[in-house]
VEXNU-927257 format. One record per residue: residue in three letters; x, y, z of N, C-alpha, C in turn. Coordinates in Angstrom, 1 decimal. Example, Ala and Ser with C-alpha at 12.3 -4.5 7.8 and 13.67 -1.06 7.14 Angstrom:
# residues 2
SITE | residuo | neast | nnorth | nup | caeast | canorth | caup | ceast | cnorth | cup
SITE | ala | 13.2 | -5.7 | 7.8 | 12.3 | -4.5 | 7.8 | 13.2 | -3.3 | 7.8
SITE | ser | 12.8 | -2.2 | 7.1 | 13.7 | -1.1 | 7.1 | 12.9 | 0.0 | 7.9
This chain:
# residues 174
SITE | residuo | neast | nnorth | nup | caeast | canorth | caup | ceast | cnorth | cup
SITE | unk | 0.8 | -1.2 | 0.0 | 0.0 | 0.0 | 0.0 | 0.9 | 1.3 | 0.0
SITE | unk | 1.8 | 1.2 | 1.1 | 2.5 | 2.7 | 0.7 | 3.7 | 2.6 | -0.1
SITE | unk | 4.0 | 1.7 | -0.5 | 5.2 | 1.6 | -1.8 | 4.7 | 1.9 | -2.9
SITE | unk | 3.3 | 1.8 | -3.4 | 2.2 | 1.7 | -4.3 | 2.1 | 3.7 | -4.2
SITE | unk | 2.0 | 4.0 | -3.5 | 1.4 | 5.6 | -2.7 | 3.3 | 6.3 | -3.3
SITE | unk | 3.9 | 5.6 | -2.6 | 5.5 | 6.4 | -2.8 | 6.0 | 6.2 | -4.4
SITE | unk | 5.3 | 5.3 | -4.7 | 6.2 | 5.3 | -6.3 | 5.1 | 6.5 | -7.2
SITE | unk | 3.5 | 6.4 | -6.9 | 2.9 | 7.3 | -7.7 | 3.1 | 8.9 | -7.4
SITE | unk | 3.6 | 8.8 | -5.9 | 4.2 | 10.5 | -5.9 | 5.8 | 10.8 | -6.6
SITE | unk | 6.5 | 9.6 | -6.8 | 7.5 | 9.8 | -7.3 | 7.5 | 10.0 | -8.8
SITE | unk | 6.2 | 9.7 | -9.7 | 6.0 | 9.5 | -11.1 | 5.4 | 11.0 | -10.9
SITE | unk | 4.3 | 11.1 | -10.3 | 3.6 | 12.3 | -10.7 | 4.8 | 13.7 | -10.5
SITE | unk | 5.4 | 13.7 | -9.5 | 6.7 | 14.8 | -9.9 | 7.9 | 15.0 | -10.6
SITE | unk | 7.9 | 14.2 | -11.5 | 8.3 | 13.8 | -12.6 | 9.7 | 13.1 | -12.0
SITE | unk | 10.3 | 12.6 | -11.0 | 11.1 | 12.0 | -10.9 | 11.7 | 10.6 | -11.5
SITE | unk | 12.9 | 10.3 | -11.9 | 13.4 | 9.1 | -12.1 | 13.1 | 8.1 | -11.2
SITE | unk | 12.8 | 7.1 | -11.1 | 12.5 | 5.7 | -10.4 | 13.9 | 5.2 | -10.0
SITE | unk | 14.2 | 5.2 | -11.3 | 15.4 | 4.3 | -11.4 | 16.9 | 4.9 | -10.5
SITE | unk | 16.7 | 6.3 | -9.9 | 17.4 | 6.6 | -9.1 | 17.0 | 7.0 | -7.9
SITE | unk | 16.3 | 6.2 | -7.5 | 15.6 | 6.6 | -6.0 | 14.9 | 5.2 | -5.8
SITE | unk | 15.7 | 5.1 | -4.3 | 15.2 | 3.9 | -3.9 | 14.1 | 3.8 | -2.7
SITE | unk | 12.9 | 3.0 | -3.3 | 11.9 | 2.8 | -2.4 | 11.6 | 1.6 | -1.9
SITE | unk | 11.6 | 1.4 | -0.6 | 11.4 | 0.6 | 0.0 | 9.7 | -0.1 | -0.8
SITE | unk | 10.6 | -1.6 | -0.9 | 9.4 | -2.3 | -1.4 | 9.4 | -2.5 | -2.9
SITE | unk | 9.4 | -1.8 | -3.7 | 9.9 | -1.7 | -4.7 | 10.8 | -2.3 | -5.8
SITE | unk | 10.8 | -2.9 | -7.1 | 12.3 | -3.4 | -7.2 | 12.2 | -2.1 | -8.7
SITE | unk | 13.2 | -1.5 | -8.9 | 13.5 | -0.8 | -10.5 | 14.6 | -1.7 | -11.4
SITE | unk | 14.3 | -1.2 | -12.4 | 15.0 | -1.9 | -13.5 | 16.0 | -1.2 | -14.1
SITE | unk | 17.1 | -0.9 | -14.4 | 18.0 | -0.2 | -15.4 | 19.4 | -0.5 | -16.1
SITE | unk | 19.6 | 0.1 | -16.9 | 20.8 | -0.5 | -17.6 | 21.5 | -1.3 | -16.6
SITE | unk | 22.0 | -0.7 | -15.4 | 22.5 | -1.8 | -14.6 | 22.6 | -3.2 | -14.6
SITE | unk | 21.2 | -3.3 | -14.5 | 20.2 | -4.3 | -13.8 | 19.2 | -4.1 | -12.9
SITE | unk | 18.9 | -4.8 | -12.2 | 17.5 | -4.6 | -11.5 | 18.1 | -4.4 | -10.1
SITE | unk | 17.7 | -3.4 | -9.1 | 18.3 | -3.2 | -8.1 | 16.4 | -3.3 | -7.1
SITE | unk | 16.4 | -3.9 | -5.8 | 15.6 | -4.2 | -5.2 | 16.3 | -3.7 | -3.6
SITE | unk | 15.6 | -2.4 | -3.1 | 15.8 | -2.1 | -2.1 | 15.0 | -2.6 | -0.7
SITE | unk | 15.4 | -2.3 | -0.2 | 15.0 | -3.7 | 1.4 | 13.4 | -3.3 | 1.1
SITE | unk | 12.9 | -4.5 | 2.0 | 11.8 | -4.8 | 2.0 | 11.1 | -3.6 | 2.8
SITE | unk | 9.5 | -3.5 | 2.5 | 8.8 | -2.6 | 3.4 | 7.7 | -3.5 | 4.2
SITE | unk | 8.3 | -3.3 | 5.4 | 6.9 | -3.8 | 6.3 | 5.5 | -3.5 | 6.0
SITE | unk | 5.0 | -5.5 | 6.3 | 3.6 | -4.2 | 6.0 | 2.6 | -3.6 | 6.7
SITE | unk | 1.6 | -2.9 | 6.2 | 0.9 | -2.2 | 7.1 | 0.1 | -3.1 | 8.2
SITE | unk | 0.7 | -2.6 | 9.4 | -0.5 | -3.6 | 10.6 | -1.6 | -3.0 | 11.0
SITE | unk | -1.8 | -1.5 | 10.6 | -3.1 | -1.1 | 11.7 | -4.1 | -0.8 | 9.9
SITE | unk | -4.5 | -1.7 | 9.2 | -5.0 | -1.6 | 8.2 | -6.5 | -0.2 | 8.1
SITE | unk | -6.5 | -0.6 | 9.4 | -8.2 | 0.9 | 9.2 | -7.6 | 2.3 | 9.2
SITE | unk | -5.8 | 2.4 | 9.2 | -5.6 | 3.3 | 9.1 | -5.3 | 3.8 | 7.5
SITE | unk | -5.8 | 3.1 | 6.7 | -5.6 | 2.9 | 5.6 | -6.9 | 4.0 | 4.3
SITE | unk | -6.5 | 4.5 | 3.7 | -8.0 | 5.9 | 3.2 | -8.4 | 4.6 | 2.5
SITE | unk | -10.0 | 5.0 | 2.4 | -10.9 | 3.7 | 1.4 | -10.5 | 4.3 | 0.0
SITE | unk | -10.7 | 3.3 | -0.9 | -10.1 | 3.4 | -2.2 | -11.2 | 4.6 | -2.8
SITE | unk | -10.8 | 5.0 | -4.0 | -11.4 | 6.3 | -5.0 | -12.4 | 5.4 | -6.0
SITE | unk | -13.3 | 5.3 | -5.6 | -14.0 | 4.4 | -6.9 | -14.8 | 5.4 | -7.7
SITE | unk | -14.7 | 4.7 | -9.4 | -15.3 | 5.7 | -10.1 | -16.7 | 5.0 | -10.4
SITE | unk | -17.7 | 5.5 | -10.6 | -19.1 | 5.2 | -10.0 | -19.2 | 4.7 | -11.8
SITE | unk | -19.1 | 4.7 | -12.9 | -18.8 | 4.0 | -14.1 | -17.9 | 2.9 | -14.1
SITE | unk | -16.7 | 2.4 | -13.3 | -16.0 | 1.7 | -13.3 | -16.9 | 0.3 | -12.7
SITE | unk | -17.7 | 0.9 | -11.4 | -18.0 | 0.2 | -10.2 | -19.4 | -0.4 | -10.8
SITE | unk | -20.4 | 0.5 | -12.1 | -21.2 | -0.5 | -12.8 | -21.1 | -0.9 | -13.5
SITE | unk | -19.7 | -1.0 | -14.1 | -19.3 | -2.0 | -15.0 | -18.7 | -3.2 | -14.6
SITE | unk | -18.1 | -3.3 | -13.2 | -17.4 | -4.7 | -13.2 | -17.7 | -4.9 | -11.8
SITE | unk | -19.0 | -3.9 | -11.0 | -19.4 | -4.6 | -9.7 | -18.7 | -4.2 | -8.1
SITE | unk | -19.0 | -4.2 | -7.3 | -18.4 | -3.7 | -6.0 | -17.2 | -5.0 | -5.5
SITE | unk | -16.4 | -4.3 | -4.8 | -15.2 | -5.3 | -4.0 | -14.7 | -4.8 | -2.9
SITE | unk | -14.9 | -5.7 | -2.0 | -14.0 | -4.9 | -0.9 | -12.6 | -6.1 | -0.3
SITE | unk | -12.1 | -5.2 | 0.4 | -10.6 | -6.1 | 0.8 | -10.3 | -5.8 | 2.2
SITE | unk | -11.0 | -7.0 | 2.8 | -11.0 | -6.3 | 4.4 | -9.8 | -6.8 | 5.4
SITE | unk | -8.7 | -7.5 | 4.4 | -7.6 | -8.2 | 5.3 | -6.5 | -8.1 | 4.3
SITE | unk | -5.3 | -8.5 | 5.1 | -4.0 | -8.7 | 4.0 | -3.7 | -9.8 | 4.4
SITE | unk | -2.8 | -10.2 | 3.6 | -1.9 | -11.5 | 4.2 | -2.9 | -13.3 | 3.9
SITE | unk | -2.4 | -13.9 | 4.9 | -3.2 | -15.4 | 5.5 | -2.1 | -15.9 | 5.9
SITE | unk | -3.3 | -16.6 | 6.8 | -3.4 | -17.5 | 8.2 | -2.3 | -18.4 | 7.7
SITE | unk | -2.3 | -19.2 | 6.3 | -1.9 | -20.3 | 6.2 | -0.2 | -20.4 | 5.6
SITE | unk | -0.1 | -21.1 | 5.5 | 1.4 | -21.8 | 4.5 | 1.4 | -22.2 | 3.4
SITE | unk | 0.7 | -22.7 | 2.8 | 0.1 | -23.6 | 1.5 | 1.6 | -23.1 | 0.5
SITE | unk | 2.0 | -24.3 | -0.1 | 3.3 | -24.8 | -0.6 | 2.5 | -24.0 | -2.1
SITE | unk | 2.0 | -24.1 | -2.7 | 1.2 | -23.7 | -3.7 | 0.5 | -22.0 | -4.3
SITE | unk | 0.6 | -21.4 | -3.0 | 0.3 | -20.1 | -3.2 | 1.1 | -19.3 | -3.2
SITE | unk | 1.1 | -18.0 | -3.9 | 1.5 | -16.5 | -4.3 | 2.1 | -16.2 | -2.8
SITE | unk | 0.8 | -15.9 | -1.7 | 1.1 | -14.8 | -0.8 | 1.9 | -14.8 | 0.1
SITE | unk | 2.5 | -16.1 | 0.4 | 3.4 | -16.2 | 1.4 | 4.7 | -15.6 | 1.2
SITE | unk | 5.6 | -15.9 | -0.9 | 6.5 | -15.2 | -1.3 | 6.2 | -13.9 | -1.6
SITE | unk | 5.1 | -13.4 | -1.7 | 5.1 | -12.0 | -1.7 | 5.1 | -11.0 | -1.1
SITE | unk | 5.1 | -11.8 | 0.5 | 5.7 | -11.0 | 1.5 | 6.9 | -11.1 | 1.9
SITE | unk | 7.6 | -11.7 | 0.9 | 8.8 | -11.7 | 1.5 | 9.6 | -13.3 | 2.7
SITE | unk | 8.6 | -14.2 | 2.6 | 8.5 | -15.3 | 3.5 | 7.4 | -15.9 | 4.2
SITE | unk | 7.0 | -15.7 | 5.4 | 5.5 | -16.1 | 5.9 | 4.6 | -14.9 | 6.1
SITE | unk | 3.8 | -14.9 | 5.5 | 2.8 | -13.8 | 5.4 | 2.1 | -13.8 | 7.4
SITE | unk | 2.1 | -12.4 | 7.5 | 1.1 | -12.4 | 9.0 | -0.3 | -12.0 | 8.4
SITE | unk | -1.5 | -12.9 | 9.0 | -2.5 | -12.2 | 8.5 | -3.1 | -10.8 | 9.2
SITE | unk | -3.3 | -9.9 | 8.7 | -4.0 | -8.6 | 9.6 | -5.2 | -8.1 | 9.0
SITE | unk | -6.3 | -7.9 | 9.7 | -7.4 | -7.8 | 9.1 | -8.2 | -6.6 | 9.9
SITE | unk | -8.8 | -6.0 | 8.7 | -9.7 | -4.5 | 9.2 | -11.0 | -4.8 | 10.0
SITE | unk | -11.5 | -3.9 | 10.5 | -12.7 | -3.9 | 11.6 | -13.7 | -4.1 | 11.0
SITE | unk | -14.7 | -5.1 | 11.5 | -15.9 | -4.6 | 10.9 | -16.5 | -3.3 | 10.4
SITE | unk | -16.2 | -2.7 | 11.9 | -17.1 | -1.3 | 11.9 | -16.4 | -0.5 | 10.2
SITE | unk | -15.1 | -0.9 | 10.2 | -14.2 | 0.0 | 9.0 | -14.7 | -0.9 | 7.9
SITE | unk | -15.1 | -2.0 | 7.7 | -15.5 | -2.5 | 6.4 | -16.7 | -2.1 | 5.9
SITE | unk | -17.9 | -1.6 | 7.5 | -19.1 | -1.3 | 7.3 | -19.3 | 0.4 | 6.5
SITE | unk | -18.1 | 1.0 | 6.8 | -18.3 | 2.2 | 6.5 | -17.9 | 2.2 | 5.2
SITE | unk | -16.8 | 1.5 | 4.9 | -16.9 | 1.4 | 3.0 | -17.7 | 0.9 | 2.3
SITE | unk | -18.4 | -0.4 | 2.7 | -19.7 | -0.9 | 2.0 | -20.8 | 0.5 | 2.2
SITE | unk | -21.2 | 1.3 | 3.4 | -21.7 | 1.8 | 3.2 | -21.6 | 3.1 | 1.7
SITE | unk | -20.5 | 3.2 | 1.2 | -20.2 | 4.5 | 0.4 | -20.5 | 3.6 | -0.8
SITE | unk | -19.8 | 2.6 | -0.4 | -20.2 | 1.4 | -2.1 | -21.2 | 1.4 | -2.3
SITE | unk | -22.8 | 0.9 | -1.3 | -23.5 | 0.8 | -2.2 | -24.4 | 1.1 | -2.9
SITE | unk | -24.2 | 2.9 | -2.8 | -24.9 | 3.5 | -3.5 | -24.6 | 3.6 | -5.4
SITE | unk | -23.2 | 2.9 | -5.3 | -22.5 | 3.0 | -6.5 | -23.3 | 1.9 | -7.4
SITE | unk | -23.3 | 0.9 | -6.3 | -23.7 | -0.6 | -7.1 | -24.8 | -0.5 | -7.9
SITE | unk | -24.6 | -1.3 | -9.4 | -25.6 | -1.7 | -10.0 | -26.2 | -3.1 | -9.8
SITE | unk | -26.0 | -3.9 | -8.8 | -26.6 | -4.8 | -8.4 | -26.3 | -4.9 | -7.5
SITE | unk | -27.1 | -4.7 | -6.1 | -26.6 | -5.5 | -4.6 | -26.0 | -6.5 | -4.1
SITE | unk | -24.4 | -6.2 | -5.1 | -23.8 | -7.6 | -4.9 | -22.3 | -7.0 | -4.5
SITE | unk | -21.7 | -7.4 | -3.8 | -20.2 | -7.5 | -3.0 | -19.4 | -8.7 | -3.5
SITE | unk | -17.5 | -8.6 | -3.2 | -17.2 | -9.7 | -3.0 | -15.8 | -9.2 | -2.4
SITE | unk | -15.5 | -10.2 | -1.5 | -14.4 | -9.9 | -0.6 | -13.0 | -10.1 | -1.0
SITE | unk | -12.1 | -9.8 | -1.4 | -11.3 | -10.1 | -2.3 | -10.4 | -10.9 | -1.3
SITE | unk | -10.2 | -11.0 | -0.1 | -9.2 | -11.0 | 1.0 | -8.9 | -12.4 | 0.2
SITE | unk | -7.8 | -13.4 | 0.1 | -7.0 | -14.5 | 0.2 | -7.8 | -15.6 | 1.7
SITE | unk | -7.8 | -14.9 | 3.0 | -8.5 | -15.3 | 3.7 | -8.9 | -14.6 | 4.8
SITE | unk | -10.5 | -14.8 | 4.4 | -10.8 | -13.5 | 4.8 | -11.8 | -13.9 | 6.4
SITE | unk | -11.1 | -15.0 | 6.7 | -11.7 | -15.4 | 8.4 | -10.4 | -15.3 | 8.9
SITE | unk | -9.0 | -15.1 | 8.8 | -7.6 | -14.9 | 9.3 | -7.4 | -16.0 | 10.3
SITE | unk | -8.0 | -17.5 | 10.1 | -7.5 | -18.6 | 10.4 | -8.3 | -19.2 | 11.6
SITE | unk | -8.3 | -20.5 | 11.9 | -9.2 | -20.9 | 13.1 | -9.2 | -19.9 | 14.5
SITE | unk | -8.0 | -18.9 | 14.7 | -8.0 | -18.2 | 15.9 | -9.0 | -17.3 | 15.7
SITE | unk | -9.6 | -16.3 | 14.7 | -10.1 | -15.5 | 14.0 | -11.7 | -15.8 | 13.8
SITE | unk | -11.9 | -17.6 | 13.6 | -12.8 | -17.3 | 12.2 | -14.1 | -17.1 | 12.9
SITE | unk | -14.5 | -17.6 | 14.1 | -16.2 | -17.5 | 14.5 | -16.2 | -16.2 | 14.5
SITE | unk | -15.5 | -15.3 | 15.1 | -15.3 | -13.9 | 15.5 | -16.0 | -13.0 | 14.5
SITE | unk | -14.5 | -13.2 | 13.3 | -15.1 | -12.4 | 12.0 | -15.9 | -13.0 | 11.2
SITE | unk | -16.4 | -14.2 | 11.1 | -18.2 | -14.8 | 10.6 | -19.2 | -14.1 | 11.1
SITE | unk | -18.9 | -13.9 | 12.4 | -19.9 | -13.1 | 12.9 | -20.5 | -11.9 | 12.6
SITE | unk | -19.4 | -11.0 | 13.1 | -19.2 | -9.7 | 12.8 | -19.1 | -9.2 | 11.2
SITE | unk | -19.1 | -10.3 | 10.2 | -19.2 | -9.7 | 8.8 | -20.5 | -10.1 | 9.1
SITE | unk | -21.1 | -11.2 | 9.3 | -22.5 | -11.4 | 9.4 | -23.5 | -10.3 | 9.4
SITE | unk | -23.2 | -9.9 | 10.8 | -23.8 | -8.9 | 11.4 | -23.5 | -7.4 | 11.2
SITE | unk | -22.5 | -7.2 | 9.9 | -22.5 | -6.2 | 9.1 | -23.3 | -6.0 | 8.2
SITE | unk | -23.1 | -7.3 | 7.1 | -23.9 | -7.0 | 6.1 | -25.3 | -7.7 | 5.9
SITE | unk | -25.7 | -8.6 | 7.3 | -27.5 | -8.5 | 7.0 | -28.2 | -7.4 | 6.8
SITE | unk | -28.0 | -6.7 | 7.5 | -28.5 | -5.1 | 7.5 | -28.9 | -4.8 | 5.8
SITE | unk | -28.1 | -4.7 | 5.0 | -27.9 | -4.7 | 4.0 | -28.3 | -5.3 | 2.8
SITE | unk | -29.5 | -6.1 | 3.4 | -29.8 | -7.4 | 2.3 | -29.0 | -7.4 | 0.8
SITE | unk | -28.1 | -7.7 | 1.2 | -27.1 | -7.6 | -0.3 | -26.5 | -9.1 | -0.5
SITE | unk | -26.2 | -9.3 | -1.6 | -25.5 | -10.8 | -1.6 | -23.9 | -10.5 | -1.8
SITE | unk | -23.3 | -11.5 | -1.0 | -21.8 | -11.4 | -1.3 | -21.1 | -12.6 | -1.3
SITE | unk | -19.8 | -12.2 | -1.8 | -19.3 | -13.6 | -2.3 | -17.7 | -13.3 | -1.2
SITE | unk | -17.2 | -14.4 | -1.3 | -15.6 | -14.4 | -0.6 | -14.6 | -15.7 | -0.7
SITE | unk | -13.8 | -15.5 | 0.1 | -12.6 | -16.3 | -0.2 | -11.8 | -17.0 | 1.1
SITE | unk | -11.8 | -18.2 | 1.4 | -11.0 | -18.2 | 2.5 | -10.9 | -19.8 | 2.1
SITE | unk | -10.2 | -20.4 | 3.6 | -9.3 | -21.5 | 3.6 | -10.4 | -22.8 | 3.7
SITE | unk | -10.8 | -23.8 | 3.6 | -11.4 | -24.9 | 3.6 | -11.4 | -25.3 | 5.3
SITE | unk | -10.3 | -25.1 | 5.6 | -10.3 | -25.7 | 7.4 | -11.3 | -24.5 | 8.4
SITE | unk | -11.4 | -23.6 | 7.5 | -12.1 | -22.1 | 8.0 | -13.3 | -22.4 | 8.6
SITE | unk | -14.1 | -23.8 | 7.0 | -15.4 | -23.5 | 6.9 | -15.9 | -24.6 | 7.6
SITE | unk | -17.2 | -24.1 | 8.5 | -17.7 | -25.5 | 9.9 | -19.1 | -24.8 | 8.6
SITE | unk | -19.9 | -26.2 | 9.6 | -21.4 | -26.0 | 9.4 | -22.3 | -24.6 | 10.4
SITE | unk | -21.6 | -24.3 | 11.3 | -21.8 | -22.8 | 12.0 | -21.8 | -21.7 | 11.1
SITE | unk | -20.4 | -22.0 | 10.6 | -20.2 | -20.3 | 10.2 | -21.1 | -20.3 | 8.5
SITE | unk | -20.8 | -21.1 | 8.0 | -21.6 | -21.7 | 6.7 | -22.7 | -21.0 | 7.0
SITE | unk | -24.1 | -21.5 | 7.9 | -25.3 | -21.0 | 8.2 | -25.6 | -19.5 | 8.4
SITE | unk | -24.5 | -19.1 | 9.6 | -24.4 | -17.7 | 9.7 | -24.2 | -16.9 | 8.2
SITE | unk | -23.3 | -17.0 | 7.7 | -22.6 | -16.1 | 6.2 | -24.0 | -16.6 | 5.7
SITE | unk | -24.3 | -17.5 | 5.3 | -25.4 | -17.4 | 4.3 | -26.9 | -16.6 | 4.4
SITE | unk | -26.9 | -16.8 | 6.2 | -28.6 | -16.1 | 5.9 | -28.0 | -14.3 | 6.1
SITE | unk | -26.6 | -14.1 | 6.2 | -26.6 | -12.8 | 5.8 | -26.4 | -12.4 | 4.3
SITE | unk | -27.0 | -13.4 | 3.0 | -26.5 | -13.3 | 2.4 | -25.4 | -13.9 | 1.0
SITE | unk | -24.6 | -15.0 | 1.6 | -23.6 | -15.3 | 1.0 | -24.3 | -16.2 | 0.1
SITE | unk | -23.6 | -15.9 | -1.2 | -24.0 | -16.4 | -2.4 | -22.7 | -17.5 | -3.3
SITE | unk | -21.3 | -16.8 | -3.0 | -20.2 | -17.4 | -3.3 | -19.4 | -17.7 | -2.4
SITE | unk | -18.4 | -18.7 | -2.7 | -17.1 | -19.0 | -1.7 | -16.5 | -19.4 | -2.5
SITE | unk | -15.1 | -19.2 | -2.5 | -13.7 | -19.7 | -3.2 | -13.0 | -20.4 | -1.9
SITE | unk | -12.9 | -22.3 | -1.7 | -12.3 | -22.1 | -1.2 | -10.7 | -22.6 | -2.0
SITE | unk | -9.7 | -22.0 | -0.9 | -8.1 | -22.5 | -1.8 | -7.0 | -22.7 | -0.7
């Protein structure tokens, strides 16, 4: 997120990339490719501004929200572990702060539909009745249908019931 933030203020003031190093980042140049240390990532995620959505964009390909980073797991198979750099920590936003961006969403939406983009978006058996809940009891309110993503060992026959009568239409699990 703010290596994404540091490199667009470094483009928009017309600076070189290739001579300034940003954490997180790797540049490319006649050299070679130089990759400056890693950037921690963000732990207090609600401190994070909700994204700029363009209300044409958001009825053409639908609402999304991303209420965690990281996962819980290991899986020999997945992206996210190496893209942090080794074992991903999961950290995951508030309800209350997910509630307040759905709220701005869904006046945008062309159909009362959501989907959670998170990798895993219960942050593992320590996490998951918790935030079942509490997304639960966000978006019934909302009679909206939503879809999401999380780990197979996540899903009981509890939390299954709960997500669904708030709603839940999709699951990816991986």
């Amino acid at each position: 997120d703010m290596t994404f933030l540091d490199v667009a203020r470094c483009v928009a003031s017309g600076q070189d990339l290739s001579r300034i190093a940003i954490a997180g980042c790797a540049v490319r140049s006649r050299d070679g490719v130089r990759i400056p240390a890693m950037r921690p990532p963000v732990a207090a995620l609600d401190s994070l501004p909700f994204p700029v959505r363009h209300p044409e964009l958001v009825q053409a390909v639908g609402g999304s929200v991303l209420g965690s980073r990281g996962c819980s797991g290991i899986c020999s198979f997945c992206c996210i572990n190496p893209f942090y750099g080794g074992q991903s920590v999961w950290r995951g936003r508030t309800a209350e702060n997910i509630a307040r961006e759905i709220e701005i969403l869904l006046p945008l939406l062309k159909e009362r539909y959501i989907y959670f983009l998170d990798a895993d978006v219960f942050g593992g058996p320590k996490h998951r009745k918790h935030r079942a809940r509490a997304i639960s009891r966000m978006l019934a309110p909302h009679r909206l249908r939503f879809g999401l993503e999380a780990r197979p060992v996540d899903m009981d026959p509890e939390v299954a019931s709960e997500l669904a009568a708030a709603g839940l239409q999709d699951i990816f699990l991986g």
